[in-house]
Backbone as a printed PyTorch tensor [residue, N CA C, xyz], in Angstrom:
tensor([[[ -3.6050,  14.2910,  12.3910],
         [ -3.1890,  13.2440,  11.4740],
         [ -1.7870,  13.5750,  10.9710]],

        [[ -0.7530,  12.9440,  10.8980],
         [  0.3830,  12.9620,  10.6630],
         [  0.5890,  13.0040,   9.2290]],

        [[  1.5760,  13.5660,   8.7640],
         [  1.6140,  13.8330,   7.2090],
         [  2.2470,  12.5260,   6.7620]],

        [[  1.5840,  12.4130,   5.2160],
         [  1.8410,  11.1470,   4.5920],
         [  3.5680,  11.2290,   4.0520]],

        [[  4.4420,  10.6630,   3.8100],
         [  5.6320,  10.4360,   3.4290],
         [  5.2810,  10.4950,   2.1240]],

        [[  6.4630,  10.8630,   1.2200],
         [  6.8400,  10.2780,  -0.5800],
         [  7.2800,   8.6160,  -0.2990]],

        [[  6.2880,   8.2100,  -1.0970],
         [  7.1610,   6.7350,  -1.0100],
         [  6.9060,   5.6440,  -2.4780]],

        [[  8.1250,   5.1390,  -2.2200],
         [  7.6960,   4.1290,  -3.6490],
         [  6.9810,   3.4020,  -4.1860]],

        [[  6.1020,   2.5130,  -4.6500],
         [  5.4490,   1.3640,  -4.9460],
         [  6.5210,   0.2690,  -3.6820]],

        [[  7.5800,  -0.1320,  -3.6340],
         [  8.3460,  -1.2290,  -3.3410],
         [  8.1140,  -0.6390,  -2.2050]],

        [[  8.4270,   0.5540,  -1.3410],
         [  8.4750,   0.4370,  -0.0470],
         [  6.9440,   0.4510,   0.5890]],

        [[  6.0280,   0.9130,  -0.3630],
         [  4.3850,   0.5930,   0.3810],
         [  4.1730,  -0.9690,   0.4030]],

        [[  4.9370,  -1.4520,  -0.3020],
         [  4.2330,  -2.9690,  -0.7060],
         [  5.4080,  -3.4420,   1.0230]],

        [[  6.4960,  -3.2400,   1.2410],
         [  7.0850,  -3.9400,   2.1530],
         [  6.0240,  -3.7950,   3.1010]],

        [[  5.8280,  -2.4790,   3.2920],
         [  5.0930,  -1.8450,   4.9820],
         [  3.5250,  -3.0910,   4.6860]],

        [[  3.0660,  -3.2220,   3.4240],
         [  1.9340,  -3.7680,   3.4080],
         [  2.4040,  -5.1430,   3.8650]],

        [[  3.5880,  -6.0720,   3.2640],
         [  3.3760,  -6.9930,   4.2870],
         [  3.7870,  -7.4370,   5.2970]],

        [[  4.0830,  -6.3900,   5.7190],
         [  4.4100,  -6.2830,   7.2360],
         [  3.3870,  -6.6040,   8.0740]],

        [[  2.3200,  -5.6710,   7.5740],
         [  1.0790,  -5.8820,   7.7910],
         [ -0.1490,  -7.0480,   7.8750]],

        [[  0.8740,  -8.3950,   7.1490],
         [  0.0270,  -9.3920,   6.8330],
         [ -0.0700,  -9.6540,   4.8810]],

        [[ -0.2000,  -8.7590,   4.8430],
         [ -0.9330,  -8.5870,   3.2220],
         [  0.1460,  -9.8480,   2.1540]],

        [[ -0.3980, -10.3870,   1.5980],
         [  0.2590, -11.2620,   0.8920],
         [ -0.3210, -11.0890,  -0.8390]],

        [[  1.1320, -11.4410,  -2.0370],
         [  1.0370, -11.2360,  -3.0080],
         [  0.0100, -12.0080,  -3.8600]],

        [[ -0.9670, -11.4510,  -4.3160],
         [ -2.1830, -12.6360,  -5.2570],
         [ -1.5860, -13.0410,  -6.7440]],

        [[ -2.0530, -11.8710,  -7.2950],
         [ -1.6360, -11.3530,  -8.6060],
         [ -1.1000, -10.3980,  -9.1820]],

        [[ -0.6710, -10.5620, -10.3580],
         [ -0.6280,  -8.9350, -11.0620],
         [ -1.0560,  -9.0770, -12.3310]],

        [[ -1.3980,  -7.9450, -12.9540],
         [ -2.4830,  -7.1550, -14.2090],
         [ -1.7810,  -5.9250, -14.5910]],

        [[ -0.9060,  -6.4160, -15.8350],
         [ -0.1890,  -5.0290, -16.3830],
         [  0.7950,  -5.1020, -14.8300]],

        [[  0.8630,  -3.4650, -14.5430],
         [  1.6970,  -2.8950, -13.7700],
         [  0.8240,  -2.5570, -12.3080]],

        [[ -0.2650,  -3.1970, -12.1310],
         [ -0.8720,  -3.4400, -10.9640],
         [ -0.5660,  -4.7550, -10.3260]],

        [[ -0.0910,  -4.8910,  -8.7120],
         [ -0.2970,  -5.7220,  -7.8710],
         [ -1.0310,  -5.8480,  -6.9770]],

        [[ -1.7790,  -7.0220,  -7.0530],
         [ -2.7350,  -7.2890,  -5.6370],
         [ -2.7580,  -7.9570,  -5.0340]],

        [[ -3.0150,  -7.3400,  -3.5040],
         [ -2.1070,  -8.2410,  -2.4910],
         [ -3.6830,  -7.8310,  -1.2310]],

        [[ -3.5560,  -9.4470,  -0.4750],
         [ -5.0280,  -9.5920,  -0.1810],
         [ -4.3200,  -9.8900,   1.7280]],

        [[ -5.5550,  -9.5980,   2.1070],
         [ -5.7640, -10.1920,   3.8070],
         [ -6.7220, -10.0800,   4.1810]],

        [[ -6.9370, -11.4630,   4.6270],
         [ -8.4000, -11.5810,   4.8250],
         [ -9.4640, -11.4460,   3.6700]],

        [[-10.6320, -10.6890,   4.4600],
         [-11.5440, -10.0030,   3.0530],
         [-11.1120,  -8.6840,   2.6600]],

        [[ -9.8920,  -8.3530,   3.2220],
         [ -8.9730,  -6.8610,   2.3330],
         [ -7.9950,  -6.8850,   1.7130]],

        [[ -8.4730,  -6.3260,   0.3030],
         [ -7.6890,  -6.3980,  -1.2540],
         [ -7.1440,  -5.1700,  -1.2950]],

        [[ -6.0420,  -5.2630,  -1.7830],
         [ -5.6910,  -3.7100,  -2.1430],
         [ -4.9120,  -4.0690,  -3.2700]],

        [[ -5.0510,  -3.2440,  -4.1390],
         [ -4.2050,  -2.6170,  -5.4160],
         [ -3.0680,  -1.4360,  -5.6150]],

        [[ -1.6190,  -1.9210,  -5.8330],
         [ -0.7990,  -1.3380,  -5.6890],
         [ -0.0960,  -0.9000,  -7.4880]],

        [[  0.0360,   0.1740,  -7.7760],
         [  0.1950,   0.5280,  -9.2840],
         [  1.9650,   0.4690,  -9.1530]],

        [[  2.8150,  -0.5630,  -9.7870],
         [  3.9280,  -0.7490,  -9.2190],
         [  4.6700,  -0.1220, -10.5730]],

        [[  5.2300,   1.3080, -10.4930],
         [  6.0150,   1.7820, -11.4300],
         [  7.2290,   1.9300, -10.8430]],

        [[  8.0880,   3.2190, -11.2250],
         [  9.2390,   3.4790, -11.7720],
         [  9.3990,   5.1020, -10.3850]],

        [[  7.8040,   5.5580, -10.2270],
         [  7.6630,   6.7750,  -9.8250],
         [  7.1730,   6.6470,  -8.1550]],

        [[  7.2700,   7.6290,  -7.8070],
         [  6.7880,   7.9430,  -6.6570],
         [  5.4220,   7.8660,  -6.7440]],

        [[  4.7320,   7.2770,  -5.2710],
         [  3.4550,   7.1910,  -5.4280],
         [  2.5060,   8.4300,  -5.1820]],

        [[  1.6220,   9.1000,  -5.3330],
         [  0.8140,  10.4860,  -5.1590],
         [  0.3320,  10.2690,  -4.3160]],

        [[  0.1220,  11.3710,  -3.9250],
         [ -0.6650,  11.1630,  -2.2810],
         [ -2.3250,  10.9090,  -2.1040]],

        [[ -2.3730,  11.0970,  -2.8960],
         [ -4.3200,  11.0590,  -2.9000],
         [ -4.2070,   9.3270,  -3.4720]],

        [[ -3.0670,   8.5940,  -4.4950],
         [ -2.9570,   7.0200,  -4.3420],
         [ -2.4070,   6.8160,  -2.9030]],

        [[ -1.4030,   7.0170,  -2.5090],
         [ -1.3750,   6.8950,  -1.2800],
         [ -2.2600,   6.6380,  -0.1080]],

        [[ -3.4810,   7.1770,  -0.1710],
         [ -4.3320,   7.6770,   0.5730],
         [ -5.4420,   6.9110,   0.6400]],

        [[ -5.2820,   6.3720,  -0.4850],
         [ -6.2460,   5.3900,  -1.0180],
         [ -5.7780,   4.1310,  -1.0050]],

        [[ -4.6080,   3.4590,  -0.7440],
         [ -4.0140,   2.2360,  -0.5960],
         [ -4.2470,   1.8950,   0.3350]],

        [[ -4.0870,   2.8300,   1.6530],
         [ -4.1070,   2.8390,   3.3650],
         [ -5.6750,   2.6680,   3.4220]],

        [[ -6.8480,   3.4850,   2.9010],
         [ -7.6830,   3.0680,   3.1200],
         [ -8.6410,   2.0350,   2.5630]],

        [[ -7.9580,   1.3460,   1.7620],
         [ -8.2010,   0.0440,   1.5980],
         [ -7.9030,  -0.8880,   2.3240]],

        [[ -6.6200,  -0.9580,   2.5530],
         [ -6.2700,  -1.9190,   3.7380],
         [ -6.8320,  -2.1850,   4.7300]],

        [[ -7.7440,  -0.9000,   5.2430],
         [ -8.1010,  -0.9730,   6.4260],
         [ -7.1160,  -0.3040,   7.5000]],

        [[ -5.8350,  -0.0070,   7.5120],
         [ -5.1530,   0.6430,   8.2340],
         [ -5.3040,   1.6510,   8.7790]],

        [[ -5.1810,   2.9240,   9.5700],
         [ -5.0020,   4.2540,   9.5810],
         [ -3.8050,   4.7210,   9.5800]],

        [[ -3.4230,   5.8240,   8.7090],
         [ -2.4760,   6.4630,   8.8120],
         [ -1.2730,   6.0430,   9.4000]],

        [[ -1.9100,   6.1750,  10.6040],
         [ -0.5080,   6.4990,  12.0170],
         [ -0.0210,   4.7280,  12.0460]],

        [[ -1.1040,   3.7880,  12.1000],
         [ -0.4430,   2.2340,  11.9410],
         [  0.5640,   2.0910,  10.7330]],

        [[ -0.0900,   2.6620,   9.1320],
         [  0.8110,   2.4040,   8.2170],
         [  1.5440,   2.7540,   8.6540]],

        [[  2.1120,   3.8440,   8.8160],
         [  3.3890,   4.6020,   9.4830],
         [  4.4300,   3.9860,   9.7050]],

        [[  3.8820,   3.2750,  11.3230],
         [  4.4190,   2.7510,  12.1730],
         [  5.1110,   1.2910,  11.3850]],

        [[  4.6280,   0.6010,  10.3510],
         [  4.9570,  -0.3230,   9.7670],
         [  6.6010,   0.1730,   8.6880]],

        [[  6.4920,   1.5480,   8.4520],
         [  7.4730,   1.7540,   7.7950],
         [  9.0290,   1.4970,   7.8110]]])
């Protein structure tokens, strides 16, 4: 498995709709952005995202790893 990158809120959200994923709503400083029957929640700050959120964005989507990646 290929190592995850540092990346921003803004650049996960591009790769996400790259992916399809389109903007629903937002709540506070959360965005959610849907495809299909897959929702994901993106915490859109100021900071770099952590890797265990990271980790957890991708596997919401439904993606693996190496596809997010490739969307980057």
């Amino acid at each position: 498995m290929p190592r995850l990158p540092v990346l921003t809120p803004a650049k996960t959200i591009r790769a996400l709709e790259r992916a399809g994923f389109i903007f629903i709503r937002q709540r506070g400083s959360h965005r959610i952005y849907v495809r299909g029957e897959k929702g994901v929640t993106i915490p859109f700050h100021n900071k770099d995202l952590r890797k265990g959120t990271l980790k957890q964005i991708i596997q919401q989507s439904g993606l693996t790893v190496e596809e997010f990646i490739k969307l980057l």
